[in-house]
DODREN-647483 format. One line per 5 residues: number of its first residue (from 1); their letters; for each residue x, y, z of N, C-alpha, C. Coordinates in steps of 0.1 Angstrom, whole numbers, plus 5000, padded with zeros to 4 digits. Layout:
REM residues N
NUM = a = X Y Z X Y Z X Y Z; ...
***
This chain:
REM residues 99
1 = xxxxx = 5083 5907 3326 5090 5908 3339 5092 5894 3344; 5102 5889 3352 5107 5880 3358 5107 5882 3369; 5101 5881 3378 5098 5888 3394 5098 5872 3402; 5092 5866 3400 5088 5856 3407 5100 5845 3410; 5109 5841 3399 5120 5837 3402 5133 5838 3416
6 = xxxxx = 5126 5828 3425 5138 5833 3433 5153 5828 3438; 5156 5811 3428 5167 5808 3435 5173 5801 3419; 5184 5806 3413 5189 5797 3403 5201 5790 3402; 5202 5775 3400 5214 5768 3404 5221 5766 3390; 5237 5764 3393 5243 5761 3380 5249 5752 3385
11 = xxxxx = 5251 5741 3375 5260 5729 3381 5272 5724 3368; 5281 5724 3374 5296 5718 3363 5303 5712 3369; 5311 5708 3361 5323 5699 3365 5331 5706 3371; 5332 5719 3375 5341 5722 3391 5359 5720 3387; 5359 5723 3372 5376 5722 3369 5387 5730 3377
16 = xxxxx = 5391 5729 3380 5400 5730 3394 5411 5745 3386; 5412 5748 3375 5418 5756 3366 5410 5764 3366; 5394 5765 3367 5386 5776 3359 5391 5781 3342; 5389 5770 3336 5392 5773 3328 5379 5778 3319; 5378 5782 3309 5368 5793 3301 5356 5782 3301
21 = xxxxx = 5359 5771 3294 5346 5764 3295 5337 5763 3307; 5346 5759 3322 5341 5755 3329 5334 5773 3336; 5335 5784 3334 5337 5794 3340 5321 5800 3326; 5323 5795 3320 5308 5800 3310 5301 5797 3312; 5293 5788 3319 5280 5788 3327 5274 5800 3336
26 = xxxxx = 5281 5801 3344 5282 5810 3355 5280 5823 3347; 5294 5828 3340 5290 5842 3336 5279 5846 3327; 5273 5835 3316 5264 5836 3314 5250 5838 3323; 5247 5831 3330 5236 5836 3339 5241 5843 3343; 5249 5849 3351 5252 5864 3355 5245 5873 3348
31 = xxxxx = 5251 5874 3339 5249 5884 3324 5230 5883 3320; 5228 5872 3322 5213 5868 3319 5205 5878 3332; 5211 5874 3343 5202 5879 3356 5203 5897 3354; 5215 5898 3349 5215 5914 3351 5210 5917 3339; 5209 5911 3327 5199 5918 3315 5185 5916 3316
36 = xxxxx = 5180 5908 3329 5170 5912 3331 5164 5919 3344; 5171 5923 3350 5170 5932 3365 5171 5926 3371; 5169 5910 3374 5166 5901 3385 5175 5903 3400; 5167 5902 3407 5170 5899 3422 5172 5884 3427; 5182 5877 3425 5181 5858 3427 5193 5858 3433
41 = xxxxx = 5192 5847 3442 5201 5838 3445 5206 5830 3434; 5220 5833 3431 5225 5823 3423 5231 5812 3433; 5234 5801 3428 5241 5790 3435 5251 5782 3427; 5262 5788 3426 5271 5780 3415 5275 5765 3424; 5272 5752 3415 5282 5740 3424 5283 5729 3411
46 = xxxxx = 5298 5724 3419 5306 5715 3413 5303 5703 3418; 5293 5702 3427 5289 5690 3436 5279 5678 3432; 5282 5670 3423 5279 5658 3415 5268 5651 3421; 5270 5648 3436 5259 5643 3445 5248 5647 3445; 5248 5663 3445 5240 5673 3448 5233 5675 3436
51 = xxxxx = 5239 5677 3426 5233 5680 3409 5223 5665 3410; 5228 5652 3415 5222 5643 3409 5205 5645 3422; 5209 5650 3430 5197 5651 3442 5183 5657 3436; 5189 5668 3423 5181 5675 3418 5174 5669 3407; 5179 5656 3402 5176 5653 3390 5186 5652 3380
56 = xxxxx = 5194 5662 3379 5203 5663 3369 5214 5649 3366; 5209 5648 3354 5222 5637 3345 5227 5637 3344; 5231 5652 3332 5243 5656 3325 5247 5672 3327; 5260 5676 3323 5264 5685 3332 5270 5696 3318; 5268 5705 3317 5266 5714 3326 5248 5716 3330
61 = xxxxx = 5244 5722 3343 5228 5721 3344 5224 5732 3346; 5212 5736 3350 5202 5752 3349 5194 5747 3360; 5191 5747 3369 5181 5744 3380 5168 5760 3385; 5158 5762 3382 5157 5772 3389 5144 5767 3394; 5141 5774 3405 5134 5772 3416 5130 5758 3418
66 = xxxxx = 5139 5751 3419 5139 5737 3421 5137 5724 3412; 5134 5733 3397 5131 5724 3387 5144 5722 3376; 5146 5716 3368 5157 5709 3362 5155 5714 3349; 5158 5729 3341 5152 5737 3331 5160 5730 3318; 5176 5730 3321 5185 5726 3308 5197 5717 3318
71 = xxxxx = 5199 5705 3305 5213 5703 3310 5218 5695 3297; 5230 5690 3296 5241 5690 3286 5242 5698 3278; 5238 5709 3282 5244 5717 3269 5247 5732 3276; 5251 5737 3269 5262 5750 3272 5254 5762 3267; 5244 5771 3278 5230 5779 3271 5237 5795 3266
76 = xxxxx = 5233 5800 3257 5236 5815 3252 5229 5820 3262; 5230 5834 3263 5225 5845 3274 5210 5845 3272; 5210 5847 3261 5195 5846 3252 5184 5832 3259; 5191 5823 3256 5184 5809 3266 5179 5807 3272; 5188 5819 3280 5190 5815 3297 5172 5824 3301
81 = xxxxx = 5177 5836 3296 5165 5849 3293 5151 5844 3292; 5151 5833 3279 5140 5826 3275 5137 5817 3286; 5146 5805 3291 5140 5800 3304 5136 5802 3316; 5141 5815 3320 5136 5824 3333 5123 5829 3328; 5120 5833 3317 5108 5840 3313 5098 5830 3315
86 = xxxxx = 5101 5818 3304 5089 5809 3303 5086 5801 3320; 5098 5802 3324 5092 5800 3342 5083 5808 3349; 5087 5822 3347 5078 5834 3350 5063 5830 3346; 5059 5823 3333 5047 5823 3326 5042 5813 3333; 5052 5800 3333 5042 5788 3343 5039 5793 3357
91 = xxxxx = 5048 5804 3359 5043 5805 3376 5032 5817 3380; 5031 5820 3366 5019 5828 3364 5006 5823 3365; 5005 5815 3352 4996 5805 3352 4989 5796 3363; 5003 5792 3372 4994 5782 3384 4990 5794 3395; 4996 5803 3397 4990 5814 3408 4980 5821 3402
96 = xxxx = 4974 5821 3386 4966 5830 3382 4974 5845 3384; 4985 5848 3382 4993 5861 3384 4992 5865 3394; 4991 5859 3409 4994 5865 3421 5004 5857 3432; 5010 5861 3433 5019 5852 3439 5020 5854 3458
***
């Protein structure tokens, strides 16, 4: 279960077309949040300033709960699954599973 997850950011280049590349970030996490029941704030942004506030270098990025999980690269659904999960585990671990 992925319970504990509560805010995930996506960050891209904000192509002014929406075109497929730039629009596959997004629907993957979508698709990722709903294959695993999650309840999250997504936060899609094109805002360069802002990605760099976080840490992020390269673009497209994965931010969740404030930490900087992927970036340059373009994640399968599957990925996305696995990085929400393995978050779940570290935030297990530091709370001893109580949050």
């Amino acid at each position: 279960m992925v319970s504990n997850v509560k805010k995930i950011e996506s960050f891209g280049s904000g192509c002014p077309v929406g075109c497929p590349t730039c629009r596959t970030p997004r629907d993957t996490i979508m698709q990722a949040i709903s294959e695993l029941g999650l309840h999250v704030r997504l936060v899609n942004s094109n805002d360069i300033g802002e990605a760099q506030e976080r840490g992020v270098t390269r673009l497209p990025a994965l931010v969740v709960d404030g930490e900087v999980r992927s970036q340059g690269k373009t994640l399968s659904v599957q990925e996305i699954k696995d990085i929400l999960r393995k978050t779940e585990d570290a935030k297990d671990q530091a709370t001893g599973g109580e949050e």
